[in-house]
C-alpha positions as CSV (number, residue, x, y, z in Angstrom):
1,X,90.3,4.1,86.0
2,X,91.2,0.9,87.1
3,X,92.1,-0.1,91.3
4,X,95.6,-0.4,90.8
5,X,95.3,3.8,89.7
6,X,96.2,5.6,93.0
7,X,96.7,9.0,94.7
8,X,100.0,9.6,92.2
9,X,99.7,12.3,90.4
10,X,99.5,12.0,86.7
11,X,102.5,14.2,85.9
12,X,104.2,12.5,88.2
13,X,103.5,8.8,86.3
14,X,104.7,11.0,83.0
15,X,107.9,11.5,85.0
16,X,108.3,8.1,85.4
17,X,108.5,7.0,81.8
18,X,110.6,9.8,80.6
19,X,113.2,9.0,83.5
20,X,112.8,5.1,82.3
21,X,113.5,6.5,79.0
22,X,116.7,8.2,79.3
23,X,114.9,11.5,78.5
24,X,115.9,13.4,82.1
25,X,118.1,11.8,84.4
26,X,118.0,10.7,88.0
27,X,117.7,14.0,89.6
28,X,115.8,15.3,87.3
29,X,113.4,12.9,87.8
30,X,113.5,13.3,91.9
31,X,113.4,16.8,91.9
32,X,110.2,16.8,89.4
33,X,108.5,14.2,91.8
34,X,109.0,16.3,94.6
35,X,106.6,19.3,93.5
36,X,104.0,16.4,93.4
37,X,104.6,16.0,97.5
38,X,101.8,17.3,99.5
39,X,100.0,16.7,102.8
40,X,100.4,12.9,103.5
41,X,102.1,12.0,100.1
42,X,106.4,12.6,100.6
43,X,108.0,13.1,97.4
44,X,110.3,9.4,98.8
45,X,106.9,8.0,98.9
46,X,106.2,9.0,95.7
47,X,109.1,7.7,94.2
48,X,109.0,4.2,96.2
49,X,105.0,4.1,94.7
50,X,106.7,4.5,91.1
51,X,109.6,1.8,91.1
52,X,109.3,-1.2,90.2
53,X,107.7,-3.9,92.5
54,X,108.8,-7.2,91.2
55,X,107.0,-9.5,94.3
56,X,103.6,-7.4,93.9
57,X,103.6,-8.6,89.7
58,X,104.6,-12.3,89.5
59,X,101.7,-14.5,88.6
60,X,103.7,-17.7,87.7
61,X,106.7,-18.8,90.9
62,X,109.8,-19.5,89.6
63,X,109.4,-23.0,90.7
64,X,105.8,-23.4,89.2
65,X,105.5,-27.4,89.0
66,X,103.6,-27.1,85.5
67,X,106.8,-25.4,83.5
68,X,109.9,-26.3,83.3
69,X,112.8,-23.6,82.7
70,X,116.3,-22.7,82.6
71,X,119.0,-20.5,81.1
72,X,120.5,-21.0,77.9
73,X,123.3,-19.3,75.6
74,X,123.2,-19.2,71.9
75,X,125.7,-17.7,69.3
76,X,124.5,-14.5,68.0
77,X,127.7,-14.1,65.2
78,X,126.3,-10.7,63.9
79,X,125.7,-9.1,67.2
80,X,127.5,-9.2,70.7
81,X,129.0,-12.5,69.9
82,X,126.4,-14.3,72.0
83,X,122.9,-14.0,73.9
84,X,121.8,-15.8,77.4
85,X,117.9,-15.7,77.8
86,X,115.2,-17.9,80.1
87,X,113.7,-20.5,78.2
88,X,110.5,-21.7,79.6
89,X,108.0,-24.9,78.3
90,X,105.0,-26.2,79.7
91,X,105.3,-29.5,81.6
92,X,103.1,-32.4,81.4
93,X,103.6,-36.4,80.7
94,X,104.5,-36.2,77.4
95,X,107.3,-33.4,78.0
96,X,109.3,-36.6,80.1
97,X,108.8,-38.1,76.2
98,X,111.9,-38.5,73.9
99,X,110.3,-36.2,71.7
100,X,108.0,-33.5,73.2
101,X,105.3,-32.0,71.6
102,X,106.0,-29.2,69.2
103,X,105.1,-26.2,70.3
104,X,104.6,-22.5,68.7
105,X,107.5,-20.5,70.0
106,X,107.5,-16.8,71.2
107,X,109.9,-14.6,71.7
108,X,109.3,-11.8,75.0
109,X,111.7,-9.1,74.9
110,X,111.9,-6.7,77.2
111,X,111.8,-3.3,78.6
112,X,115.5,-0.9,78.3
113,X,116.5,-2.5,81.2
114,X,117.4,-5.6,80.5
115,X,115.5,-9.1,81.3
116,X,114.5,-8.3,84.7
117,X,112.0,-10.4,86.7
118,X,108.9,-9.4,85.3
119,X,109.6,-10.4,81.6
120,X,110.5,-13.6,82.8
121,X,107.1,-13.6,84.6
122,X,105.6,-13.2,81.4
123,X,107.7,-15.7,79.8
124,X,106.3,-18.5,82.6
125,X,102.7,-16.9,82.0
126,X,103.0,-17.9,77.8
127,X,104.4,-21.3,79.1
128,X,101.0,-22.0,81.5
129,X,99.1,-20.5,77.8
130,X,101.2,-24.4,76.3
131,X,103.3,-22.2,74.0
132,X,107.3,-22.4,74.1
133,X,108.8,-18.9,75.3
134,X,112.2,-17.3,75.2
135,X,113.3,-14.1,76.8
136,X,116.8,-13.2,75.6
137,X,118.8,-10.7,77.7
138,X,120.2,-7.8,75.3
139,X,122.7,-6.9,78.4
140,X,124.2,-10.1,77.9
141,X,127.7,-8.9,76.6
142,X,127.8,-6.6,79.6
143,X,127.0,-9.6,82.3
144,X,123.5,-9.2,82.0
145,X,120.4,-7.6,83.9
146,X,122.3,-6.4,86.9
147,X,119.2,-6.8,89.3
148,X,118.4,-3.2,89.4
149,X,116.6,-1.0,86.6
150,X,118.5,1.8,87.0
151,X,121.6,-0.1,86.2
152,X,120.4,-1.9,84.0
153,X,119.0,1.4,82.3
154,X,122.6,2.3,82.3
155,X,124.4,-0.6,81.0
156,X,121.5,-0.7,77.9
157,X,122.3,2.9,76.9
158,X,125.9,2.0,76.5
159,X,125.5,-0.9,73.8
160,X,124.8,-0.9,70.4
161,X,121.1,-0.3,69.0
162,X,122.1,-2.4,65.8
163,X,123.7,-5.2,67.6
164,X,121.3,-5.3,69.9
165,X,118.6,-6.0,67.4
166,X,120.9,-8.6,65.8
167,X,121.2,-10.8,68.7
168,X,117.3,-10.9,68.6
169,X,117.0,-11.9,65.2
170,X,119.4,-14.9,66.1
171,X,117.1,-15.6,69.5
172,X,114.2,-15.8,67.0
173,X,116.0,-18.0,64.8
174,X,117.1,-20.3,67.3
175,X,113.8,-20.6,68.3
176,X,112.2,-21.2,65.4
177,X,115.1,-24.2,64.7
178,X,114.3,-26.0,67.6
179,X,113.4,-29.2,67.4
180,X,110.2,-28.7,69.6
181,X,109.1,-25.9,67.8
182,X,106.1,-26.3,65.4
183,X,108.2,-24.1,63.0
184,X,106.2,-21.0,63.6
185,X,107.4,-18.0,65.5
186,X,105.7,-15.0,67.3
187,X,107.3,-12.2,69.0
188,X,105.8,-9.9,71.6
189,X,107.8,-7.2,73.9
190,X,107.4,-3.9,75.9
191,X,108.5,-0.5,75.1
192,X,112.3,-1.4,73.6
193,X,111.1,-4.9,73.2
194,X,107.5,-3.8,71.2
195,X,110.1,-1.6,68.7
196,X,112.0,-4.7,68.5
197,X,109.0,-7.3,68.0
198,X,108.0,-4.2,65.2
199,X,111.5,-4.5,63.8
200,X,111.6,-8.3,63.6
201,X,108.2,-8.7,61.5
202,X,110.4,-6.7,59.0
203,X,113.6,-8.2,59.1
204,X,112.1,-11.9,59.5
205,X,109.5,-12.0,56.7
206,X,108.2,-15.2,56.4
207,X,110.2,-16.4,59.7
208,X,107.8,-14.7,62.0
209,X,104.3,-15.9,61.9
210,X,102.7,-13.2,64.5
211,X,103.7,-10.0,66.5
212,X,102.1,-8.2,69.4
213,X,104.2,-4.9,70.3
214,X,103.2,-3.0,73.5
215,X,103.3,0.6,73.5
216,X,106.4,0.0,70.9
217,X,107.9,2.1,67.6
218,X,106.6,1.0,64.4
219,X,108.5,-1.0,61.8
220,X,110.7,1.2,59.8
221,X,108.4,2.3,56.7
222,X,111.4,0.4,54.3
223,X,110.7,-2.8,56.0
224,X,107.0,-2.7,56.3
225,X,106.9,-4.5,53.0
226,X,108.7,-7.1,54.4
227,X,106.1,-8.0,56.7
228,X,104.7,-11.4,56.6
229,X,103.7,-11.4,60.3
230,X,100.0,-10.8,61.5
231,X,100.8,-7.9,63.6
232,X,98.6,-7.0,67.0
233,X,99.4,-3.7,68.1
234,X,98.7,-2.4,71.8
235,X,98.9,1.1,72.9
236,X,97.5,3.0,76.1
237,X,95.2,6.0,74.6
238,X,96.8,7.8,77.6
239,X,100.4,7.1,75.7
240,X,100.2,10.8,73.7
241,X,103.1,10.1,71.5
242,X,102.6,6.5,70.3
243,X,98.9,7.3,69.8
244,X,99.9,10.5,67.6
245,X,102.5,7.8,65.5
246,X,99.6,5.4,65.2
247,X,97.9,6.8,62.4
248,X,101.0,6.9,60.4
249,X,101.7,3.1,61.5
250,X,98.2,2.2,60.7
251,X,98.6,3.4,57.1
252,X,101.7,2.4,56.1
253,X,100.7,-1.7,57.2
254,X,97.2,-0.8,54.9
255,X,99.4,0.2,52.2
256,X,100.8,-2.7,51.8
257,X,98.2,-5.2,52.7
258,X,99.5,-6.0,56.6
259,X,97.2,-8.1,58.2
260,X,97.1,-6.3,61.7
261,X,94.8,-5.3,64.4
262,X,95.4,-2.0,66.6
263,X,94.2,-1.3,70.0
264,X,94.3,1.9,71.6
265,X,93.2,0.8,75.0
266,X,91.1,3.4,77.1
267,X,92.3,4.8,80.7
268,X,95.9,3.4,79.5
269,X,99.2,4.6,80.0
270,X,102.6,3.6,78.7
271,X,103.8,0.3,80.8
272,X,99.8,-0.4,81.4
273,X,100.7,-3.9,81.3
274,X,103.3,-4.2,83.7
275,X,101.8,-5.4,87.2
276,X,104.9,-4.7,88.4
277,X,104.6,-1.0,88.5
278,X,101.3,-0.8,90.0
279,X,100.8,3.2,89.3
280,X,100.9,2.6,85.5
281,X,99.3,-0.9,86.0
282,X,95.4,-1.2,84.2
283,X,94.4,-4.3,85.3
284,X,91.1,-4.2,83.2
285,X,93.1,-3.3,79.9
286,X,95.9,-5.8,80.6
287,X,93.7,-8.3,81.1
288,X,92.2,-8.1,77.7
289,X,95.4,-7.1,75.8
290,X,96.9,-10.6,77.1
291,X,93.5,-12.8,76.5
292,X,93.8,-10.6,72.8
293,X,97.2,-11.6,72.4
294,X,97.1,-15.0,73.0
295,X,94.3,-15.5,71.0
296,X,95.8,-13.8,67.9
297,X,99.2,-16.1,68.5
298,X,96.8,-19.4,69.1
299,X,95.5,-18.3,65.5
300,X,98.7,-17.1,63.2
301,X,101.6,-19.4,65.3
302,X,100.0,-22.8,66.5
303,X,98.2,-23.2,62.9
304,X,99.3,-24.0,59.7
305,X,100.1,-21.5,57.6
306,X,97.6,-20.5,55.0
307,X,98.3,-22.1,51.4
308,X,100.4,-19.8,49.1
């Protein structure tokens, strides 16, 4: 198990993610953590071990002198109306050009809390990969990630699934239009956000070039023919439910000839990527699903596609 692994119990970890989930509430959650509490371990401490840390997981500053981002808001007519994410882009000589280079663009969306500091994180780390990156906020029509998960955990179980997913497929298709895109789109997110990157590969079709879901639902089985999108699929082996849906997913993408990849990574949790929740954190494992994912989005979204 890797260092970041520590004295929390296991259960306690499952807690977690069913409370992130919506599937006990708040005090369900703290009074489950606290028959974990023993000698030198308080149930607060506990707790305080499980909640996100958003300091401990930033790789890239804010004010990292090699990107250059900023907040935008784009009309999303078949969803909430609109959608504000963080749109981040390498930053070198030629980006002071007239005309920047054209980048592959990915779209990182997030957990069910809204686009809190460590999807942006991960936004700046696809910039420093020299790929373009958007994180849309689906809390947008409510004022946006509130600056606390629980809230923000709130405010997402009040909005619309469908529209939610709507105002993504407008982010991607923004994204794609850009003028300093290459024309290629992939689409990676976490929990919510790997359903959603799942959902756009059938929706999109041809618009989305790659997809690398973490720990996320599979594509409805009526869209999976849809799929145009090389698809990279990351789950913990530790995650009991996705890996029992896996087969299924597997199948269905065989069926009709998906070019995908699956990992089931050993010692792996759901949220093993996030750094900023060190108790489900695998560093080893996250390591190799992000060197794996950009890889596969340096092969289907920065080349050409393949002739018809």
């Amino acid at each position: 198990m890797d260092e970041y692994q520590k004295k929390i119990p296991a259960p306690a970890v499952d807690l977690y993610t069913r409370f992130i989930h919506g599937e006990i509430g708040r005090r369900a959650f703290l009074q489950g953590v606290s028959k974990y509490a023993v000698a030198g371990l308080t149930a607060s401490a506990i707790v305080d071990a499980l909640m996100p840390n958003y300091a401990l997981g930033q790789e890239v500053p804010r004010d990292d002198e090699r990107i250059r981002a900023s907040y935008v808001t784009i009309p999303s007519p078949d969803g909430h109306g609109w959608i504000r994410g963080y749109l981040v882009r390498p930053f070198s000589a030629d980006s002071r050009s007239a005309t920047p280079a054209r980048l592959p663009g990915v779209l990182v969306i997030h957990e069910n809390r809204g686009l809190n500091p460590h999807t942006e994180d991960v936004a700046r780390r696809f910039a420093l990969a020299n790929f373009m990156a958007f994180a849309p906020d689906t809390l947008t029509s409510v004022g946006g990630y509130p600056g606390d998960d629980y809230r923000g955990g709130q405010l997402f179980a009040s909005l619309d699934r469908a529209k939610m997913t709507q105002d993504l497929v407008a982010a991607a298709r923004w994204l794609k239009a850009r003028p300093d895109c290459n024309d290629r789109i992939a689409a990676t997110g976490f929990c919510f956000g790997g359903a959603q990157a799942n959902a756009l590969a059938g929706i999109l079709g041809p618009d989305l070039a790659a997809a690398a879901p973490f720990y996320g639902s599979a594509t409805p089985p009526a869209d999976v023919p849809n799929i145009r999108a090389a698809i990279l699929i990351h789950h913990g082996a530790l995650d009991s439910r996705l890996v029992a849906d896996y087969p299924a997913q597997e199948a269905e993408l065989r069926r009709h000839g998906v070019r995908y990849e699956g990992h089931l990574w050993p010692d792996s949790v759901h949220g093993f990527f996030n750094d900023a929740t060190p108790e489900r954190y695998n560093r080893t494992t996250a390591v190799q699903a992000w060197d794996r994912t950009i890889a596969w989005f340096n092969e289907h979204a920065r080349a050409a596609p393949p002739a018809a």
